[in-house]
C-alpha positions in Angstrom: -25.4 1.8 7.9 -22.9 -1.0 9.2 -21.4 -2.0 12.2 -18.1 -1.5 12.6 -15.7 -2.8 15.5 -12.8 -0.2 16.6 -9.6 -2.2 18.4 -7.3 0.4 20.1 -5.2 0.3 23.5 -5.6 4.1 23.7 -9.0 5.0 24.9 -9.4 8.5 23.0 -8.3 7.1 19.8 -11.2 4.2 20.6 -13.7 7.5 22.0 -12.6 9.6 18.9 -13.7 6.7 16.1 -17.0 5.9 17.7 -18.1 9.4 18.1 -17.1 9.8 14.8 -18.1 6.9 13.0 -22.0 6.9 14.9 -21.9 10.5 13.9 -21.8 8.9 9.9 -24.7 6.4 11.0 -22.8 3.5 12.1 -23.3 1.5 14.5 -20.1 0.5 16.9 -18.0 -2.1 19.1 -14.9 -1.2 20.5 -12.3 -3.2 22.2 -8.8 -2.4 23.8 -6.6 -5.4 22.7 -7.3 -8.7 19.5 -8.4 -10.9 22.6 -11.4 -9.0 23.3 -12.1 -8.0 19.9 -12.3 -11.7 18.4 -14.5 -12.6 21.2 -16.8 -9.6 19.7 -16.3 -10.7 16.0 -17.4 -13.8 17.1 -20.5 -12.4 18.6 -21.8 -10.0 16.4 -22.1 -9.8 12.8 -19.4 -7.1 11.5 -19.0 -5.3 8.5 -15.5 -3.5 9.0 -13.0 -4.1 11.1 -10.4 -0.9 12.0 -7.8 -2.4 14.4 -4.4 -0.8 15.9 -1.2 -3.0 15.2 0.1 -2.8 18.2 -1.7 -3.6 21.3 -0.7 -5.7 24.5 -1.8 -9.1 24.6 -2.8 -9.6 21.3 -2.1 -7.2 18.3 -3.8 -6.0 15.1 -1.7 -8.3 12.8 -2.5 -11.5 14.9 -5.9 -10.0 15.3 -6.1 -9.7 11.4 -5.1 -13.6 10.7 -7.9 -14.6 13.1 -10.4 -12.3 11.6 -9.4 -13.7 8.0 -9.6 -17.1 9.0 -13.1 -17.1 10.2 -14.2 -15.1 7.6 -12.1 -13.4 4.5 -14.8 -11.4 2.8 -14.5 -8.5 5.9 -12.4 -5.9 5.3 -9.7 -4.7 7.7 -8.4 -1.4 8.4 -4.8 -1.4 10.4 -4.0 1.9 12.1 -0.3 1.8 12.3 1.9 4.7 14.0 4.2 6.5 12.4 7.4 4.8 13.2 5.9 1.8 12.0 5.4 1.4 7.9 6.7 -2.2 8.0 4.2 -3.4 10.0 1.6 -1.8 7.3 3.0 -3.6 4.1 3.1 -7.0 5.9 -0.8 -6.2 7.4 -1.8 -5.7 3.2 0.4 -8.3 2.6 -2.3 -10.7 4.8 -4.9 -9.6 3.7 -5.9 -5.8 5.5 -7.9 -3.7 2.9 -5.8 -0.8 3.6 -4.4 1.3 6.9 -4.2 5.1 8.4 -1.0 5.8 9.3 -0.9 8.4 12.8 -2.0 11.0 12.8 -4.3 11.2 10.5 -7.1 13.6 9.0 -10.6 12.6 9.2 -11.6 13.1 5.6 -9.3 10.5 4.6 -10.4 7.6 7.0 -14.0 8.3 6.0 -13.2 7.8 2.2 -11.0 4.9 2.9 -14.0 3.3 5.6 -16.2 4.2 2.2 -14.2 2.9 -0.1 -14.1 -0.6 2.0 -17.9 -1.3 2.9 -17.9 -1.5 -1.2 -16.5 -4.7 -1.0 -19.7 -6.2 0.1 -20.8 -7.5 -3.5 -24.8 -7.2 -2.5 -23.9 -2.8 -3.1 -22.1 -3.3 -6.5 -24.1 -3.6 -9.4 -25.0 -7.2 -11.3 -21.7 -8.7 -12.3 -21.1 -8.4 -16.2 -21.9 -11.2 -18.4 -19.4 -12.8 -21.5 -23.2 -14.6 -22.2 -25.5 -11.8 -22.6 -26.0 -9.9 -25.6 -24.2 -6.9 -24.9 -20.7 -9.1 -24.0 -18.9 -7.7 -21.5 -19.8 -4.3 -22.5 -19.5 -2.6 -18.7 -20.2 0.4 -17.3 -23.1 3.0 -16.1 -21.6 6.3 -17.3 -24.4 8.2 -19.2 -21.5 7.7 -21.9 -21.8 4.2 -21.8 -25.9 4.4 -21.8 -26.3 6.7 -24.3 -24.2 3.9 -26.4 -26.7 1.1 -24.7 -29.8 3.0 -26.0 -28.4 3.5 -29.4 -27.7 -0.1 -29.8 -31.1 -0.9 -29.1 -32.9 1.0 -31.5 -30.4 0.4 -34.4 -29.9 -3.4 -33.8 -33.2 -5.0 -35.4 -32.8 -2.2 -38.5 -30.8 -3.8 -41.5 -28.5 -0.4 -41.6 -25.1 -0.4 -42.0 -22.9 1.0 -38.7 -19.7 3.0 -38.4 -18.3 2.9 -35.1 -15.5 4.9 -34.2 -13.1 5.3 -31.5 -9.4 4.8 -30.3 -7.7 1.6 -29.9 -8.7 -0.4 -27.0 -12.2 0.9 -26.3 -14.1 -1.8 -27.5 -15.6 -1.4 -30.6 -15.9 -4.9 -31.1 -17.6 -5.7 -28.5 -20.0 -3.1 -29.8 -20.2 -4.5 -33.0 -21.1 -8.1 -31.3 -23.8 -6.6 -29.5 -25.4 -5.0 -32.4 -25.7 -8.7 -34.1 -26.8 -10.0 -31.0 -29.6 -8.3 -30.8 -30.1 -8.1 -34.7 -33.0 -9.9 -36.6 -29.5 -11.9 -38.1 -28.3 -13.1 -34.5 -28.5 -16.5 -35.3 -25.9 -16.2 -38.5 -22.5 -15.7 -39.3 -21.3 -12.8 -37.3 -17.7 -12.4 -39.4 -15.0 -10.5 -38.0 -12.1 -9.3 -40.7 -9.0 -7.1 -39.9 -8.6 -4.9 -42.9 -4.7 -4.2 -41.6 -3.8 -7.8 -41.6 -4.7 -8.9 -45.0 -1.8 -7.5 -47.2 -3.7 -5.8 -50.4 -2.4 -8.3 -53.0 -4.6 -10.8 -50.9 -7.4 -8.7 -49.8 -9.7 -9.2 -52.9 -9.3 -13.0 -52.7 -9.7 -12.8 -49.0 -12.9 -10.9 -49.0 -14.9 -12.3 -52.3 -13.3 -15.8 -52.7 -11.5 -17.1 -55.6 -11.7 -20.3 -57.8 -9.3 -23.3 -58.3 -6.6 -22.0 -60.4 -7.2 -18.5 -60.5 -4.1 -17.4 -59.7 -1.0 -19.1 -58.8 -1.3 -20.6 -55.8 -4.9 -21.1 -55.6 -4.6 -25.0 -55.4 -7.9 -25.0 -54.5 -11.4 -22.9 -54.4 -11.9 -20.3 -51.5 -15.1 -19.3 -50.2 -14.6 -15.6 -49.3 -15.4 -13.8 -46.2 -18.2 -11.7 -47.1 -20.3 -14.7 -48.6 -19.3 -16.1 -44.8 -20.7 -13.8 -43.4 -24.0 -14.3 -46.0 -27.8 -13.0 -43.8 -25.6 -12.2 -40.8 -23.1 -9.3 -40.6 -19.4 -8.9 -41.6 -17.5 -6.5 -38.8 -14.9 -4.8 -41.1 -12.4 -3.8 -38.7 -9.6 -0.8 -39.3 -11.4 0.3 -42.8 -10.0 3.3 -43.0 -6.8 1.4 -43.6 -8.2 0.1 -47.3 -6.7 0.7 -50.4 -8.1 2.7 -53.1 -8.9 -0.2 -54.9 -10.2 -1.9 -52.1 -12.6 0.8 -51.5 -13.4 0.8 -54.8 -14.4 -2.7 -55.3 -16.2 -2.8 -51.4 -18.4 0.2 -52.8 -19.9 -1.8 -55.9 -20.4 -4.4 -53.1 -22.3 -2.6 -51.4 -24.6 -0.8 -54.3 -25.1 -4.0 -55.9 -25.3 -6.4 -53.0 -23.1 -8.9 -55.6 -19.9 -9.5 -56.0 -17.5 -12.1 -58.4 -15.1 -14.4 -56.6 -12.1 -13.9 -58.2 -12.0 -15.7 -61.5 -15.1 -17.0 -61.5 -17.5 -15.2 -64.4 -20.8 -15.7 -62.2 -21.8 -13.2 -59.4 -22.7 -14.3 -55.9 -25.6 -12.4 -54.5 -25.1 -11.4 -50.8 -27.6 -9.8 -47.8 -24.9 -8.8 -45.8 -24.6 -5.9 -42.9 -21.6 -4.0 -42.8 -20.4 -3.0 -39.3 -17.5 -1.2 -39.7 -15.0 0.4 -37.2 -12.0 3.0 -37.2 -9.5 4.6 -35.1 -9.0 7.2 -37.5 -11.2 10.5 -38.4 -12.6 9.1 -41.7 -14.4 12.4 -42.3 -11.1 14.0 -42.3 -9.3 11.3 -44.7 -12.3 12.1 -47.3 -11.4 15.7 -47.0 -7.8 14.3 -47.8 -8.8 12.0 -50.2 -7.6 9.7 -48.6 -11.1 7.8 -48.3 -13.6 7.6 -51.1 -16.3 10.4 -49.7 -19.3 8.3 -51.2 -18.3 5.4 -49.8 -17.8 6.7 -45.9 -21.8 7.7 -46.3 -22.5 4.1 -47.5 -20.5 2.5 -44.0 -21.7 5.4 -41.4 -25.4 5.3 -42.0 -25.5 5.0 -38.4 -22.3 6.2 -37.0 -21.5 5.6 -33.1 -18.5 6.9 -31.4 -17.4 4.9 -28.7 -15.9 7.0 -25.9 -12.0 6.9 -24.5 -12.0 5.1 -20.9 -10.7 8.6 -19.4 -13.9 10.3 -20.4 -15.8 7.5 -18.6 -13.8 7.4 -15.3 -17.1 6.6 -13.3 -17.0 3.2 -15.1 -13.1 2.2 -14.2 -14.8 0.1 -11.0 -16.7 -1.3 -12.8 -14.3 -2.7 -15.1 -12.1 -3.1 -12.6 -14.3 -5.5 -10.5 -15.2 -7.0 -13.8 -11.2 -8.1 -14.4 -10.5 -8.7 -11.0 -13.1 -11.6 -11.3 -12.3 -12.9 -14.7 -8.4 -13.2 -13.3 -9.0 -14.4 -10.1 -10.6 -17.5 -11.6 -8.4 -18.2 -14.6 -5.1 -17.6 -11.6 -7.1 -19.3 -8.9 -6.6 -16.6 -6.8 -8.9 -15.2 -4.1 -8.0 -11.2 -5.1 -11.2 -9.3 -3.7 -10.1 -5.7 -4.8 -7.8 -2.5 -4.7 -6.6 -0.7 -1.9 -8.1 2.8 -2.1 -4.7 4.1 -3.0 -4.5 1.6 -6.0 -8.0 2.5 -6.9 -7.4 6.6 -6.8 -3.6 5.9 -8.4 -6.4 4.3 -11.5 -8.7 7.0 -11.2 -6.4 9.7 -11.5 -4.6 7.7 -14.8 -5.6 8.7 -18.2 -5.1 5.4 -19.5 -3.7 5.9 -23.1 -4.5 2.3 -24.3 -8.1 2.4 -22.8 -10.2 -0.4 -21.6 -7.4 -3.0 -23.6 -4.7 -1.5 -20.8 -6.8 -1.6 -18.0 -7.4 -5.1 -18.6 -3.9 -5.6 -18.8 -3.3 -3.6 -15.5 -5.6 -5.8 -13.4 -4.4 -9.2 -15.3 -0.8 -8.6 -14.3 -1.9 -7.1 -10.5 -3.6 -10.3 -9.9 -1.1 -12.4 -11.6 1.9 -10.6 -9.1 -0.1 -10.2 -5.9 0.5 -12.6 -3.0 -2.7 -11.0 -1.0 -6.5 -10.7 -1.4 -6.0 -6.9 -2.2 -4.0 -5.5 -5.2 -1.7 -2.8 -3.6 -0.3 0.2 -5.5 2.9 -1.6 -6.4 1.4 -4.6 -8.3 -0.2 -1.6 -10.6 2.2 -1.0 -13.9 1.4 1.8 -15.8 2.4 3.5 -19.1 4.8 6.2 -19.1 5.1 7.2 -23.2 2.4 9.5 -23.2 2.2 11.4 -19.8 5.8 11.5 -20.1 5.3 14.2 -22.9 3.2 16.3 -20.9 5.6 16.0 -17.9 9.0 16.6 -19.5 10.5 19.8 -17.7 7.1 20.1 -16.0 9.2 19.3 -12.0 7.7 22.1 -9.7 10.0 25.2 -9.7 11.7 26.1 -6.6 11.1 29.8 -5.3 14.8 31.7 -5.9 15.4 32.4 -2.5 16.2 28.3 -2.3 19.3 28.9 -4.4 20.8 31.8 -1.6 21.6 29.7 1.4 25.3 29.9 1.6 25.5 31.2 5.5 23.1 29.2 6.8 24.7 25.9 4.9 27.7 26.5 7.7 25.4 27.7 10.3 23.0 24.8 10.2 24.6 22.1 8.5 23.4 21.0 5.0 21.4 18.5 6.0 18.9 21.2 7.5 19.0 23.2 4.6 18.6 19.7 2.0 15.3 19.3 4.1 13.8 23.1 3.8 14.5 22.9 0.1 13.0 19.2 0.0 10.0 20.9 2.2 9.5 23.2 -0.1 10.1 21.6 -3.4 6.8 19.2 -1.6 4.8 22.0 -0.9 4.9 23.5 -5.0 4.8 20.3 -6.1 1.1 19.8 -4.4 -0.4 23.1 -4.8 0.6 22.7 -9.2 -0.7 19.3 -8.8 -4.1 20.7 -7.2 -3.2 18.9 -4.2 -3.3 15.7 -5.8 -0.8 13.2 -3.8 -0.5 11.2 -6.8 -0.1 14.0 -9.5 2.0 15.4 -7.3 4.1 11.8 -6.8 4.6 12.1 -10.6 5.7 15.8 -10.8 8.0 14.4 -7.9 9.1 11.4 -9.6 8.9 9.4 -6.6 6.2 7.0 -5.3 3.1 7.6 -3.1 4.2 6.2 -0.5 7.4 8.6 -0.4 5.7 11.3 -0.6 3.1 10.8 2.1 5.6 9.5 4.1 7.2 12.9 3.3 4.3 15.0 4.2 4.1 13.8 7.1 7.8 13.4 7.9 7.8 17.6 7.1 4.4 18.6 8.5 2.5 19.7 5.4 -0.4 20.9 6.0 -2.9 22.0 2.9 
């Protein structure tokens, strides 16, 4: 339950939220102008704030600077009328969590007065930790779990790990936290990029050479693997070895020795290998593309680590997780996401996973002038939805195209509007009634096309 002050001059918009809002739990204020409503504030302790901007006396935007001054952490919902969108982007602008444009249906205030009374850190889970042993691993998807659990059990074994998964999902991290809880924690954790060592170096990179050994070699070279010696080397990309490599990496792993290059003596090793891969290796052996015997020597324990759009319950997370991380490194105050940036997130499939969203909320906080990131500080990736969205515009009935008469009859502006109307209406019922989906089809923003709905009186 919270208490939550209504500001409007109209008494059965004021009649309608309080029935409303007390029917959900909450307990109420109201007030008919920001005078009276800042006297409340002051009085009470109050959780949510949903104020009209304009009011006699004192309105919703002044209202909203007062409210912020004394204290930033409530949120602010502006109801704004329909004439009056300006006054909406400047209210976000200062600071309002998000606003209801009139009229409005109920379902959507009560997921937006949801949405806000999240703010209130003491109903989020713990913050994530770059301390802890799992390292900024986030989430609470039974994905994500099942991941945790297996972890666990498979850390204080000596076993080598295969984890698998597409770029950006955060298989190191995964591979961190399975020497962090190791036996080995305390040693070398080693991490080596199989793509960025070109092959003519890779043997000298991973097993050392001697003085003189080649030219070049000015000097001796202790190689990574003997680094990584009673702790673990996390052999990033494998599947983008050589033959040869794979060859030599296999005898490395049967014999637990190796010869630096040059040198006649072997070094002895107790290494674990913790691989990863964005490739299907078990595919590449069936293509010989990737020595069969030794993918069973690297997956012993194989863990696929999931794509961020089949964990959407964790995007949040991760998303109050980054907002933190950037709003310290920008000293910036950013709180959150307007719910509309949060659903425009929720509804993405995020091709470069966890890496982009990261990226997303880095730049949103970098470009933001408020405590809320709005929908336009959001940059998303095109390339791949673009493929499943070529020639995919909503296809307008053929009685759109036979309008000649009325074109002279009613002027073409009338007709422009019906065939807008109705290009709207397919547009939402392909995109299941999705605004955003439906935004995309459209090709124009959100905010168009609620402002279009609206505008047109689409009801669905």
């Amino acid at each position: 339950m919270a208490t939550i002050l209504i500001v409007d001059d109209e008494l059965s918009m004021r009649e309608f939220l309080k029935i409303f809002l007390e029917k959900q739990g909450h307990l109420t204020f109201t007030a008919n102008d920001g005078v009276s409503a800042f006297r409340l504030f002051e009085q009470e302790k109050i959780d949510l704030v949903i104020t009209d901007i304009r009011m006699p006396r004192e309105g919703g935007l002044s209202l909203l600077a007062r409210i912020k001054d004394v204290n930033s952490s409530v949120p602010v919902i502006m109801i704004t009328a329909f004439a009056s969108p300006q006054d909406a982007v400047l209210a976000m602008k200062n600071g309002a969590y998000d606003y209801i444009t009139k009229p409005f249906k109920v379902e959507e205030v009560k997921g937006i007065i949801k949405a806000a009374l999240k703010i209130d850190k003491t109903s989020l889970p713990p913050p994530a930790s770059d301390t802890g042993p799992f390292q900024g691993i986030i989430g609470n998807s039974p994905e994500i779990l099942k991941i945790f659990d297996i972890i666990q059990r498979i850390a204080p074994t000596h076993a080598n790990v295969l984890i698998h998964g597409e770029s950006g999902t955060g298989k190191e991290l995964v591979a961190r936290a399975i020497h962090n809880l190791s036996k080995e924690a305390q040693n070398p954790f080693v991490p080596i990029i199989c793509s960025a060592i070109p092959e003519s170096l890779f043997e000298s990179e991973l097993f050392g050479h001697v003085k003189g050994a080649f030219t070049g070699a000015i000097s001796s070279k202790t190689g990574l693997l003997e680094l990584a010696n009673n702790g673990s080397a996390f052999l990033d990309e494998i599947g983008e070895l050589s033959p040869m490599i794979q060859t030599k990496l296999l005898r490395v792993l049967q014999e637990r020795e190796f010869k630096p290059v040059g040198q006649n003596e072997t070094v002895k090793i107790n290494v674990r290998i913790i691989s990863a891969t964005n490739k299907d290796l078990e595919q590449e052996v069936m293509e010989n593309r990737f020595r069969e015997d030794l993918f069973y020597r690297l997956a012993v324990v194989p863990i696929r680590v999931p794509p961020l759009r089949e964990r959407k319950g964790d995007v949040p997370l991760l998303v109050d997780y980054f907002l933190n991380k950037y709003s310290e490194k920008f000293e910036k105050n950013v709180r959150g996401l307007s719910s509309y940036a949060l659903e425009v997130l929720m509804n993405y499939d995020f091709p470069g996973n966890i890496r982009e969203l990261e990226n997303i909320i880095e730049r949103g906080v970098a470009l933001e002038n408020s405590n809320i990131i709005l929908p336009e500080s959001l940059t998303l990736s095109t390339h791949r939805r673009k493929e499943s969205m070529s020639n995919n515009l909503p296809v307008p009935p053929e009685e759109m195209l036979e309008y000649p008469e009325e074109i002279y009859t009613s002027g073409l502006d009338t007709v422009m509007a019906r065939i807008e109307k109705q290009f709207i209406e397919q547009a939402l019922k392909d995109a299941d009634y999705s605004k955003i989906k439906a935004a995309e089809r459209l090709k124009i923003s959100f905010r168009s096309l609620r402002y279009k709905v609206q505008k047109y009186n689409i009801n669905y």
